[in-house]
C-alpha positions as CSV (number, residue, x, y, z in Angstrom):
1,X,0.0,0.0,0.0
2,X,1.1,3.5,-0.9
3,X,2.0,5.5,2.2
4,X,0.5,9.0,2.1
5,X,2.0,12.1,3.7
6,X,-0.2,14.2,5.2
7,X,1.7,17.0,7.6
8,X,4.8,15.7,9.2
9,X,3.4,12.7,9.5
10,X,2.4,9.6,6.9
11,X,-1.0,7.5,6.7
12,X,-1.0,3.9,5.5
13,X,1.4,1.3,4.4
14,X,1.4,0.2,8.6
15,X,1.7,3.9,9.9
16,X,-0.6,4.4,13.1
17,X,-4.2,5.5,12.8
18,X,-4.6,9.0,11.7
19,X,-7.5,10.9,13.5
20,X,-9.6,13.4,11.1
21,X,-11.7,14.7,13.8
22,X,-13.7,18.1,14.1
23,X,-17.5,20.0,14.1
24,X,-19.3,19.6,10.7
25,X,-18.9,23.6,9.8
26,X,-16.6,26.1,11.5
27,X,-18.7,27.9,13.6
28,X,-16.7,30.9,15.8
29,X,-12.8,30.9,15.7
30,X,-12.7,30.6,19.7
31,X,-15.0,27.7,19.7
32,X,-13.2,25.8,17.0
33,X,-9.9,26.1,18.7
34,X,-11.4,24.8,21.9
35,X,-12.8,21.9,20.1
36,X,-9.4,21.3,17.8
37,X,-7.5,22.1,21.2
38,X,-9.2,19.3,23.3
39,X,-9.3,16.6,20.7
40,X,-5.2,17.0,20.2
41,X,-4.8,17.3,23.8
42,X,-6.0,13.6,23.7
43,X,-4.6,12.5,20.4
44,X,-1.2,13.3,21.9
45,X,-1.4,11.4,25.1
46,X,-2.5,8.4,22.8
47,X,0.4,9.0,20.6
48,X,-2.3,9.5,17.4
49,X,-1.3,11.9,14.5
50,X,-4.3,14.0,14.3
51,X,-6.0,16.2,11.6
52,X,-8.1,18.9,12.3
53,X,-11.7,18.6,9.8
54,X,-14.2,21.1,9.1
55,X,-16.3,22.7,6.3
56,X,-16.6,26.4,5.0
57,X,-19.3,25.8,3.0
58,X,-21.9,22.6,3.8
59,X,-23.5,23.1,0.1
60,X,-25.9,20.1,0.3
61,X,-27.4,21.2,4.2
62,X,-31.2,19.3,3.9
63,X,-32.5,22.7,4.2
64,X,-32.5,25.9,2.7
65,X,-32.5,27.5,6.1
66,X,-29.9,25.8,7.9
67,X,-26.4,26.8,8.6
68,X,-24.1,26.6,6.1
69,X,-20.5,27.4,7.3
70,X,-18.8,31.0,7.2
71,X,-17.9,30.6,3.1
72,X,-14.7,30.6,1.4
73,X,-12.8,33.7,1.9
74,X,-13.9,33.8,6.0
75,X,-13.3,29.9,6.2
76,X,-9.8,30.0,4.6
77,X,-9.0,32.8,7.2
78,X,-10.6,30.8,10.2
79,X,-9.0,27.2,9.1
80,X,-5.3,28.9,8.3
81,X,-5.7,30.3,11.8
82,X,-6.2,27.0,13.1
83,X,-3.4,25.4,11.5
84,X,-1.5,27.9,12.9
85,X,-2.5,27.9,16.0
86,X,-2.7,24.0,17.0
87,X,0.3,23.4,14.9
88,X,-1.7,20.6,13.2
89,X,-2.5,19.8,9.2
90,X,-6.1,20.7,7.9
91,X,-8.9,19.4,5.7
92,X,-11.7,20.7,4.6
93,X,-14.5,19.9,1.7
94,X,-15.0,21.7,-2.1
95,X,-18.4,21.7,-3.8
96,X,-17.3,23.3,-6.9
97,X,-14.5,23.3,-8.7
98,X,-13.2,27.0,-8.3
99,X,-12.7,26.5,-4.8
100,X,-9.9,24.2,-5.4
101,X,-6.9,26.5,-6.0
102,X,-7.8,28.8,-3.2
103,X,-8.6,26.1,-0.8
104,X,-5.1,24.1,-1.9
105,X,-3.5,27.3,-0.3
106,X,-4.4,26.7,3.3
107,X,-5.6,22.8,3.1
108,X,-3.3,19.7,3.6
109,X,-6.2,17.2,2.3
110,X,-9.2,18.5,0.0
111,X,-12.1,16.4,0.8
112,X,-14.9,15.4,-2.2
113,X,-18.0,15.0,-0.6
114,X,-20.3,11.8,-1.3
115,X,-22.3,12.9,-3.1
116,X,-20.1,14.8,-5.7
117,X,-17.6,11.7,-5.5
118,X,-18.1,10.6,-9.7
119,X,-17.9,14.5,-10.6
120,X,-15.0,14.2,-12.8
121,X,-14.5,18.0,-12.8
122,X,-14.4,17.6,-9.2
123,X,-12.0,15.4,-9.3
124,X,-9.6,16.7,-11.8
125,X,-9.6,20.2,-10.0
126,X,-8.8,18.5,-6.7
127,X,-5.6,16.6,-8.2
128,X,-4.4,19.3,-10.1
129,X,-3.6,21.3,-6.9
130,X,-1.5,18.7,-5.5
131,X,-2.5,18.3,-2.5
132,X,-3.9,15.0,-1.0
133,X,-7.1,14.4,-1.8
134,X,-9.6,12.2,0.1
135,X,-12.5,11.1,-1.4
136,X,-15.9,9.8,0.2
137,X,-17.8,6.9,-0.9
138,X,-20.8,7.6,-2.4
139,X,-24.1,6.1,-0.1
140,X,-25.1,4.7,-3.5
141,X,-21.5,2.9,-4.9
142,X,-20.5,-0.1,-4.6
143,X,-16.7,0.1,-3.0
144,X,-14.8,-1.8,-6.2
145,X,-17.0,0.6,-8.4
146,X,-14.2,3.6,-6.0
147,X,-11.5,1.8,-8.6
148,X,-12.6,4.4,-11.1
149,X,-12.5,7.0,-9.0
150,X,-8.9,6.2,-8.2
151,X,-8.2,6.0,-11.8
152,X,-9.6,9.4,-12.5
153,X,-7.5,10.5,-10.0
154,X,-4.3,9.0,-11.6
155,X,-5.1,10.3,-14.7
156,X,-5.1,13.6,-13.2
157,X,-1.4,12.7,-11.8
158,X,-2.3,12.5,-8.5
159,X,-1.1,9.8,-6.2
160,X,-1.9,11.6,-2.5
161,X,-5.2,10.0,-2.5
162,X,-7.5,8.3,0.6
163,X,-10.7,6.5,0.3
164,X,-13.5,6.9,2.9
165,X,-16.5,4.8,4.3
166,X,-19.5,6.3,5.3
167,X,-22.2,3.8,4.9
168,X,-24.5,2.6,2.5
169,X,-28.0,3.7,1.7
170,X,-30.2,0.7,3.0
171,X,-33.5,1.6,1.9
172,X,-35.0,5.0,3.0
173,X,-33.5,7.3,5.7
174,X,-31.4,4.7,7.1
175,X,-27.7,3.7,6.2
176,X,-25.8,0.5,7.1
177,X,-21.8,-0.2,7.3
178,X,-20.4,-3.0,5.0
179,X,-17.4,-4.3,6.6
180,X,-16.5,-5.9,3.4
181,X,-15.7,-2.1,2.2
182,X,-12.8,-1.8,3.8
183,X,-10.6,-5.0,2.5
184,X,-12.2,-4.1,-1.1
185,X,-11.2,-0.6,-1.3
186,X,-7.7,-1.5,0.5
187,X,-7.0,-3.6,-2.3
188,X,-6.4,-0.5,-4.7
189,X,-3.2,0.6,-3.0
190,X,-4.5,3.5,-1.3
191,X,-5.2,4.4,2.6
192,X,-8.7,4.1,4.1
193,X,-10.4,5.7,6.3
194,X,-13.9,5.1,8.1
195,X,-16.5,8.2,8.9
196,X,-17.9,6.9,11.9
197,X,-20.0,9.3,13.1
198,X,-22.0,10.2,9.7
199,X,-22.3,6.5,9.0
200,X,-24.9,6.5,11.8
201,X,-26.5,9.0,10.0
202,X,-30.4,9.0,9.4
203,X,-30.5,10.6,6.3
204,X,-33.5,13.3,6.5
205,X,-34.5,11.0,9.5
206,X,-35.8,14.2,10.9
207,X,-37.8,15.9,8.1
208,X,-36.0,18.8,7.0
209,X,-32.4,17.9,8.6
210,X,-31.0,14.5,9.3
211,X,-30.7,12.8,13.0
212,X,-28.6,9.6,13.8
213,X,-28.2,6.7,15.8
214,X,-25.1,8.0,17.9
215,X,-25.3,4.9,20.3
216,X,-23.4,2.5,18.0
217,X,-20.3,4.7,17.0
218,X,-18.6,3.1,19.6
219,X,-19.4,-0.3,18.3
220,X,-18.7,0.4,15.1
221,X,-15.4,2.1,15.5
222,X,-14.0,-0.8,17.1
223,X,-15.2,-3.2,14.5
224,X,-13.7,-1.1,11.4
225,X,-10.6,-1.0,13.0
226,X,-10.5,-4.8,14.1
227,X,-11.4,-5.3,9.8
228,X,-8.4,-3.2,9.1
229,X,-8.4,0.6,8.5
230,X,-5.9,3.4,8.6
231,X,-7.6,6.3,9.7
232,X,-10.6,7.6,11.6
233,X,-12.9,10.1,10.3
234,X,-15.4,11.8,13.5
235,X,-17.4,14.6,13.5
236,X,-17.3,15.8,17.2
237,X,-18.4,18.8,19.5
C-alpha cells in the first residue's frame, strides 16, 4: 500500500491511525480552537497523528434555512488560523470546482463529498492542486465501483489519494456499514479511512435535517478498525 504524507506525518502502508476529527462547519474561531485544542490534547497522550476537519461551506445542508459554514474567503482565514495555531495539518470539503486552487493554499487534504464523488471535474480540480485528496464513498456505490474513481485521480497525476466509508444507503432514511468495504477498497493501493459518526446517519430521518443513531459509533469504530483501516474520520463537538 502506498503510504501518504499528510503534515509531518504519513498514513497507511502500517503507519498508526490518523485521526480526522472536528464540528461539521466552522462555527466561531474561539469555539473551533477549543474543540481542535481538546481533541489534540487527547490524540497526543494516545500517541495519534491528528487532523483537524471542518467545512466552510456545507452546500448540500437538507435545508434551505440551515447553517451553512462562514464561506470561502472567511473559512480559509478561520481554518489557516487554526493550523496555525494547533500546529496541526487541515482538511476541509470543495463543492465546486473554483474552490480548489484557493482552498489548496491553506488545506493539507481537500475532501470530495459523497455525493459529488463521480464528478470528474471535481475530481480533476482537486488533483491538479496537489494536494492529497480524500475522497468519500458515495451512499449509492458499490466500494470496487471507487476503482474508477482512483483511476480518474491517476489520470489527473495525482497519487496523494485516501478513500473513505460512510455507509451505504439501506433503503430509506437509514444507512448501514459494510465491513466488506474496507478489504475491497484497501486492495487498490491506497489508505482508508472510516466516517464513523456520519455513517450512523439518518438521512433526513428528521424531516427537514438528518438525525442519527449516535449509540453505536462506539461499536462500530471498534469493528472497522478490528477489519483493518488506517484512519478515523469523526465529527465531534
Amino acid at each position: 500500500m502506498n503510504k501518504v504524507k499528510i503534515g509531518d506525518y504519513y498514513i497507511g502502508g502500517g503507519e498508526p491511525l490518523m485521526l480526522f476529527a472536528g464540528p461539521c462547519a466552522l462555527e466561531s474561531i474561539e469555539r473551533c480552537l477549543f474543540i481542535g485544542r481538546t481533541i489534540r490534547e487527547i490524540a497526543d497522550r494516545l500517541n495519534i497523528p491528528y487532523v483537524f476537519k471542518a467545512s466552510f461551506d456545507k452546500a448540500n445542508r437538507s435545508s434551505f434555512h440551515s447553517y451553512r459554514g462562514p464561506g470561502l474567503k472567511d473559512g480559509m482565514k478561520m481554518l489557516k488560523k487554526i493550523k496555525k495555531e494547533l500546529k496541526v495539518p487541515v482538511i476541509t470539503d470543495i463543492h465546486e470546482t473554483y474552490q480548489a486552487e484557493p482552498v489548496a493554499e491553506v488545506a493539507d487534504v481537500i475532501q470530495i463529498p459523497a455525493f459529488l464523488c463521480r464528478q470528474t471535474d471535481l475530481l480533476y480540480a482537486a488533483a491538479k492542486t496537489g494536494r492529497v485528496v480524500n475522497v468519500k464513498k458515495g451512499q449509492f456505490l458499490a466500494p470496487g465501483d471507487m476503482r474508477n474513481v482512483v483511476d480518474k485521480l491517476h489520470e489527473c497525476g495525482s497519487e496523494g489519494i485516501l478513500l473513505t466509508e460512510r455507509g451505504a444507503s439501506f433503503g430509506y432514511n437509514n444507512l448501514v456499514v459494510d465491513m466488506r468495504t474496507f478489504p475491497i477498497m484497501r486492495s487498490f493501493g491506497y489508505p482508508v479511512i472510516f466516517d464513523g459518526t456520519h455513517s450512523v446517519q439518518l438521512p433526513g430521518g428528521a424531516g427537514t435535517r438528518s438525525s442519527g443513531n449516535r449509540e453505536y459509533v462506539e461499536h462500530l469504530v471498534r469493528a472497522a478498525v478490528g477489519v483493518g483501516i488506517d484512519g478515523l474520520f469523526l465529527e465531534v463537538h
